[in-house]
Structure formats: structure tokens, C-alpha cells
C-alpha positions in Angstrom: 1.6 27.2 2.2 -2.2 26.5 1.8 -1.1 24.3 -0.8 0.7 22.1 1.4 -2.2 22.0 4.4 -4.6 20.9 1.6 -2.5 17.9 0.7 -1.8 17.7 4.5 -5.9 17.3 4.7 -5.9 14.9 2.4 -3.3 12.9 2.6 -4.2 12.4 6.3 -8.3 11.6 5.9 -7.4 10.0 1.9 -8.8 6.9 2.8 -11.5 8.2 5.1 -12.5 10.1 2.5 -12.5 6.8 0.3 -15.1 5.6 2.3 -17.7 7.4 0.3 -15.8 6.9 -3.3 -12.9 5.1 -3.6 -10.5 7.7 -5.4 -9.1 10.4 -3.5 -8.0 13.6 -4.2 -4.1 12.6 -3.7 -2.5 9.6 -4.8 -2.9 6.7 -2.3 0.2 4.0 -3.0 0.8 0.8 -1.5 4.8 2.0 -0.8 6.7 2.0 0.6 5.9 -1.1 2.2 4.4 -4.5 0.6 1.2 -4.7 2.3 -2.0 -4.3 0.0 -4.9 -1.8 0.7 -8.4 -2.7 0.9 -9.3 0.1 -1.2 -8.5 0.6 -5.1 -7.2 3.7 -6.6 -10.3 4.8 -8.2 -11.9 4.2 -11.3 -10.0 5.7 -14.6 -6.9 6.2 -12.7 -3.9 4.4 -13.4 -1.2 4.3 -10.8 2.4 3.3 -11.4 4.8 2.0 -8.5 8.6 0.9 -8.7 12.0 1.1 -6.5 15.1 -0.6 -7.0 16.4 -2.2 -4.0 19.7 -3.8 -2.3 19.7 -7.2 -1.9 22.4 -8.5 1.2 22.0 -11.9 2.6 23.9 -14.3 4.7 23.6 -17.6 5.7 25.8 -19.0 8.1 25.3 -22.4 8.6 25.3 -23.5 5.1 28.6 -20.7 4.4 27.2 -18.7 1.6 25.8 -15.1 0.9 24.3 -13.2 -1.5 25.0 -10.1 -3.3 23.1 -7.6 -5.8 20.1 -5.8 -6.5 16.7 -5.2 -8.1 13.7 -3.0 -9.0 9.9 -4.0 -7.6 7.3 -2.8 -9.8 3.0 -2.5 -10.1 0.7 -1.2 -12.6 -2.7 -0.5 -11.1 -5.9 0.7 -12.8 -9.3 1.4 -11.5 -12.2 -0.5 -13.9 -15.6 -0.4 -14.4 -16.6 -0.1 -10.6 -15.0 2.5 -7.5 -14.3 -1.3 -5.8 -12.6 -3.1 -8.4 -9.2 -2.6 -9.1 -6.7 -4.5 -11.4 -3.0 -4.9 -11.2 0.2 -6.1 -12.2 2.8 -6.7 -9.8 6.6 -7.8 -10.0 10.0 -7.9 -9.0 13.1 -8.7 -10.7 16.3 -9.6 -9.1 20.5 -9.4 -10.1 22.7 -10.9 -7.8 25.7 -12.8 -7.3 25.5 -16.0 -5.2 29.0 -17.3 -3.2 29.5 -20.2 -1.9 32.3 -20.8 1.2 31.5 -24.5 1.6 35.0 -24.9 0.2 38.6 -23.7 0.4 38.2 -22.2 -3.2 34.6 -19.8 -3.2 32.3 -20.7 -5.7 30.5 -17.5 -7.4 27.1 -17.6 -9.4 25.7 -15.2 -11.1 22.0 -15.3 -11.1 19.1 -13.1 -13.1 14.9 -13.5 -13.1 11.8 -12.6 -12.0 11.1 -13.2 -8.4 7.3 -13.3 -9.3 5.2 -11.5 -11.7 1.5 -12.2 -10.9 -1.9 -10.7 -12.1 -4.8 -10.2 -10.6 -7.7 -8.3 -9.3 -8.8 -6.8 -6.1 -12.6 -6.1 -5.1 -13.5 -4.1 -1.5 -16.5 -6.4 -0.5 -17.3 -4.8 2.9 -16.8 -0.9 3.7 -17.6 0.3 6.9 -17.8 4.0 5.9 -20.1 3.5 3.3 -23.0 5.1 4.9 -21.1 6.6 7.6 -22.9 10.3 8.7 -19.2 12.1 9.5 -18.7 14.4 6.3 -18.6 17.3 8.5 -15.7 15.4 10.9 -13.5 15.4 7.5 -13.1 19.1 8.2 -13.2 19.3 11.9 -9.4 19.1 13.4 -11.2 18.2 16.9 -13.5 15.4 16.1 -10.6 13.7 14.1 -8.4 13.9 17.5 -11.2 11.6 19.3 -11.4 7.8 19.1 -14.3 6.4 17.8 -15.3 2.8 18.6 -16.6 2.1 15.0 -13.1 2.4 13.7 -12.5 -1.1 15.3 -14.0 -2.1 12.1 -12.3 -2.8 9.1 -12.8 -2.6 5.3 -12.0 -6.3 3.5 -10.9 -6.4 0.0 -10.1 -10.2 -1.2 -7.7 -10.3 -4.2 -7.2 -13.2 -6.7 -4.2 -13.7 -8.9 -2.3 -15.8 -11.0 1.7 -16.0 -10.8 3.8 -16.6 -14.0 7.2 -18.6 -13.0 9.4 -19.6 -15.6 11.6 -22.6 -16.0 14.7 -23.2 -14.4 14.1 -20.1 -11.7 16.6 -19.7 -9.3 14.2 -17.9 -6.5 12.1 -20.6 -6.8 11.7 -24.2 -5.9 13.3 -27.3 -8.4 11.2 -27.8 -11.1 8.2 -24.8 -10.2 7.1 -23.0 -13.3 4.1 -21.9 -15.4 0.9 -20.3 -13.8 -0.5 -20.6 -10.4 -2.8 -19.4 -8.0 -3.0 -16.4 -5.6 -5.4 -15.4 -3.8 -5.3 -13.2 -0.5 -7.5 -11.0 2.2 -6.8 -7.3 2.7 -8.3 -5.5 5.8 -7.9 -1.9 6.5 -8.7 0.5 9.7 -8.9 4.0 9.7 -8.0 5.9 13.0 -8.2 9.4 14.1 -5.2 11.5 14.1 -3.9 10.1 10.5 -3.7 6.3 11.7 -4.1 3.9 9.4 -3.5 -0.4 10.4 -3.4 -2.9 7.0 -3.6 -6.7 7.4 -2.6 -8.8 4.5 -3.2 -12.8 4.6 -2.4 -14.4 1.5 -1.6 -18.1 0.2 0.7 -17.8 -2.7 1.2 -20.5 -5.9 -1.6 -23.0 -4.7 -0.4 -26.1 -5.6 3.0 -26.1 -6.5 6.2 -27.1 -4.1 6.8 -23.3 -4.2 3.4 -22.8 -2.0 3.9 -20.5 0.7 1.7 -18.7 3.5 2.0 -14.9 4.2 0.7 -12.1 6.6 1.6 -8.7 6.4 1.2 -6.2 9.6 1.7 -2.8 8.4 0.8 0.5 10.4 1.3 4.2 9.2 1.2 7.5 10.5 1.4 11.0 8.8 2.9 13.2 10.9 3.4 16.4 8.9 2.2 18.2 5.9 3.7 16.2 3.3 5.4 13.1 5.3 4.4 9.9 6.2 6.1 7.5 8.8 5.7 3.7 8.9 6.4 0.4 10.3 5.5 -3.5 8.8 6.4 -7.2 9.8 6.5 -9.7 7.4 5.7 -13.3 8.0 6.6 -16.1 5.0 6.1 -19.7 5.6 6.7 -22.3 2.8 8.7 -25.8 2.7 11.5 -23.7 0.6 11.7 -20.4 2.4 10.7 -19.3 5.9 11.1 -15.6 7.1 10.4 -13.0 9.2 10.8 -9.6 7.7 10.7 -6.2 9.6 10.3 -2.9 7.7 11.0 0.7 8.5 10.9 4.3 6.5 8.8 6.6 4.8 7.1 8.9 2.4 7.3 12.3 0.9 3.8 13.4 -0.7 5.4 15.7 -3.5 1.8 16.6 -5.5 -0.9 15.3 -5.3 -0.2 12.9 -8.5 3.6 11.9 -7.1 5.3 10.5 -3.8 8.8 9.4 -3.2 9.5 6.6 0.1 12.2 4.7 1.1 12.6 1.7 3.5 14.8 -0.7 5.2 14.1 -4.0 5.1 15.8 -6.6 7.8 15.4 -9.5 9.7 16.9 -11.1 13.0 17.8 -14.9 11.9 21.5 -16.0 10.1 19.7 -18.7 7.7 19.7 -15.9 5.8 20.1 -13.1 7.3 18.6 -10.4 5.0 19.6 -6.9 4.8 18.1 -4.4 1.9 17.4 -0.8 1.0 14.3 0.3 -0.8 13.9 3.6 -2.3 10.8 4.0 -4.8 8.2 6.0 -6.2 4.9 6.4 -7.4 3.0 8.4 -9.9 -0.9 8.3 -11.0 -2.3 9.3 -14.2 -5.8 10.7 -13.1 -8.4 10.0 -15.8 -11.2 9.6 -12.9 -14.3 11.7 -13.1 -16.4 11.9 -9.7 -20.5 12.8 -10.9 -20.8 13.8 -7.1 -19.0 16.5 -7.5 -20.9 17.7 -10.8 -24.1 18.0 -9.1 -22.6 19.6 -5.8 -23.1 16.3 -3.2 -19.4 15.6 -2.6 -18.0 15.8 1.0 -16.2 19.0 0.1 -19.5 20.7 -1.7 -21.8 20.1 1.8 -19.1 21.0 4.1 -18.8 24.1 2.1 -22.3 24.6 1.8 -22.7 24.4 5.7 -20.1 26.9 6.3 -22.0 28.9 4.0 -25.1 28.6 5.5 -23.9 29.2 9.3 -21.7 32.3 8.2 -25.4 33.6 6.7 -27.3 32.7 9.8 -24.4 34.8 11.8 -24.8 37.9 9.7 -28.4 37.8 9.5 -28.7 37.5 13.8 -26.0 40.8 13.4 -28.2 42.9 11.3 -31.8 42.0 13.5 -29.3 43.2 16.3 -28.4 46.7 14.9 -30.7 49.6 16.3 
């Protein structure tokens, strides 16, 4: 049981506690939604993310739908600096496309990679940097109140380069080889185990496959070991528009492993879009923290205050004895 309400501590103040280093003591995924952190996974730490997924779409007005299913995936590793992370990022898709346009329905089997695109991310501002609130990390209290400063978020900008190949059918006619990504990341950190992610992003600059994206995505841990969460997804190109609304959660089962889930929909028929997304995530934690070697960590002063007040209260008992 104390176990579980030290991951609960964690897992709720992870990324507060990121503020001062960017690896925390639990593993800190980017499921089960799509949004990006502004914050890496640590140096030395390699972090692995995949779910398969559902794929059920409709389109009405043009009399065709889609059937099948596929597996997201990321590789993310923590180098040379607590900002800077690299990653590899994915998703490959089986379906089978049917067309009702005529009295005899057409079927198509289709395979590929919907992207595959790497890049790197780096935290360029960090409002918690030199933020005085160690002691809050351990006061139940003064992590109920709002605080003003929390308005302010960390920014991470990522830049990335996409591999398409030829003849893609989740791409547009005639896109393939490398392009550009690049994209903003912002995150704010509110009491209670809040936690609000902005993605902005401009995907294969240059290419008739160019899009524009934002990503809302808001989270909430609400017990020991789960975590709620909501995200809308906004795609804008001249081959795809969408929409996108995502709901589920996650089960923090160690500190090195979480299982999620999601369901992914949106309101429109041209498609409409229907999918379920179970996944995990697992970290290999290589990642050695000096800080905590020479007793300066958040956990080491906290403790050493406790120590300290518990001494000053049995010292004031004993000059009270007769």
C-alpha cells in the first residue's frame, strides 16, 4: 500500500518534479493520446511506446468505407543533455478499402506506413527551473491551491524529418522520400494532478501531402495508479481535413510500465472515423541523477527538513521536562 501512494506522489507531481531535472522517478509517456510533452524522458533512459488500434471509417458521400487495423509505435531516448530528447515515431496501417459507387462493390486491400518520422525535441523555456516550491512537492495542501505562475508554460520545439515511400496509399499521388517536420510543444502544470499539452505542428513542408495540426490534450490523475484524459485533434491539409476527439486512460503498473487505452472519433460522414486504441509503455532506466549522490535532490531536502523540525520538537520537549 505505501508502494502504491509513492507512485501516486509521483505520478501526480512527475512533471513538476521535472522542473528541476527532466527524468522522473516513474515513467512519463506520451499515451495514450498523440499529443507531445514539452519535457524529455531523461537522459540515459530509453522509453518504448506502441498499441495496435481499430481502424473504422465511412464516407458517405463518395459511398465507400474502410476496414482494418494497425500498431502506433516510438522509440525515445534521453542524450547528452536533461532537455534534449530523440525519437522515432510511426504507425503502420492494414485495411481493406470498399468501394459502393457501383452495383458490384469494389474491395482493396491496402498495407504501409502512415508516417515514420525522426527527429529531436529540445525544452527551450522551463518555468520551474528555479522555482523555490521543493517543500510543496510534499505538502498535500499547498498542491490543492492555484497558483498564478502555473499560467505559464514550458515550450519544447521539435524538428523532424518524415520518410514516405512511393506509391503510398495514406498519402497524396505522387508524395514520397524525406520531408520536413517541425512543431511547438507547450505544457502547464496545475495543482491537484492537472496537467494541459498544446501541440502545433506543420507536417511534410513542401510536399502536396503538407498539412497543419494542433493537438489539445488535458489529463487528470485521479487515483493511486490511474490516469483520466481527454484531447481534440485538428488536421488541415489539401488531401485530408479532420477533427478528431479522444477519450480513455491509463494504468501506472511500476514505475518502469503503464498500460492505456482510448477511443478515438469524430462527428463528420466524409469520413467518419471510428477506432480503439489500447497500448503500452515501458522504460529502460539507465539515468543517473548526481543530485542525488551529494544529497541536493528535492526528496533529500524535504527529508532533511522533516529531520530537522522533528529535532527542534524533541529538543523544546526535553528543555520542558522538570
Amino acid at each position: 500500500m505505501f508502494l502504491e501512494k509513492r507512485y501516486l506522489t509521483l505520478l501526480v507531481f512527475a512533471v513538476c518534479i521535472s522542473a528541476h531535472a527532466q527524468y522522473t522517478e516513474v515513467i512519463n509517456s506520451n499515451r495514450p493520446g498523440v499529443s507531445r510533452s514539452a519535457f524529455s524522458v531523461g537522459t540515459n533512459v530509453v522509453q518504448f511506446e506502441a498499441g495496435p488500434f481499430t481502424v473504422k471509417e465511412e464516407h458517405t458521400p463518395l459511398k465507400y468505407n474502410v476496414e482494418g487495423f494497425g500498431v502506433d509505435f516510438a522509440a525515445r531516448y534521453g542524450l547528452l543533455f536533461p532537455q534534449l530528447e530523440i525519437n522515432l515515431e510511426g504507425s503502420y496501417q492494414n485495411d481493406t478499402k470498399t468501394d459502393f459507387r457501383s452495383s458490384i462493390s469494389n474491395e482493396v486491400k491496402r498495407s504501409n506506413f502512415k508516417h515514420v518520422t525522426l527527429g529531436a525535441k529540445y525544452l527551450i523555456y522551463d518555468p520551474y527551473k528555479n522555482r523555490e516550491d521543493n517543500a510543496s512537492l510534499y505538502s498535500y495542501h499547498a498542491n490543492k491551491r492555484f497558483q498564478w505562475s502555473s499560467l505559464i508554460p514550458a515550450v519544447a520545439v521539435y524538428v523532424g524529418a518524415n520518410f514516405d515511400s512511393k506509391d503510398n496509399p495514406y498519402t497524396a499521388p505522387g508524395v514520397e522520400g524525406f520531408s520536413p517536420k517541425v512543431m511547438i510543444a507547450t505544457q502547464n502544470n496545475f495543482s491537484s494532478g492537472w496537467v494541459f499539452i498544446m501541440n502545433f505542428s506543420k507536417d511534410r513542408i513542401g510536399s502536396d501531402d503538407s498539412d497543419f495540426q494542433y493537438i489539445l490534450t488535458l489529463t487528470k490523475a485521479i487515483s493511486e495508479q490511474w490516469v483520466l484524459f481527454g484531447e481534440t485533434q485538428g488536421i488541415k491539409s489539401d488531401f485530408y481535413a479532420d477533427n478528431l476527439f479522444r477519450f480513455g486512460g491509463a494504468y501506472l503498473w511500476s514505475k518502469n510500465f503503464q498500460l492505456d487505452t482510448a477511443l478515438t472519433f469524430n462527428t463528420k460522414d466524409t469520413p467518419s472515423v471510428f477506432g480503439v486504441n489500447p497500448g503500452v509503455s515501458y522504460r529502460l532506466d539507465f539515468h543517473k541523477d548526481p543530485s542525488i549522490d551529494n544529497g541536493t535532490s528535492a526528496e533529500a531536502t524535504a527529508e532533511r527538513r522533516a529531520n530537522k523540525k522533528r529535532k527542534k520538537k524533541k529538543d523544546n520537549k526535553d528543555l520542558e521536562l522538570p
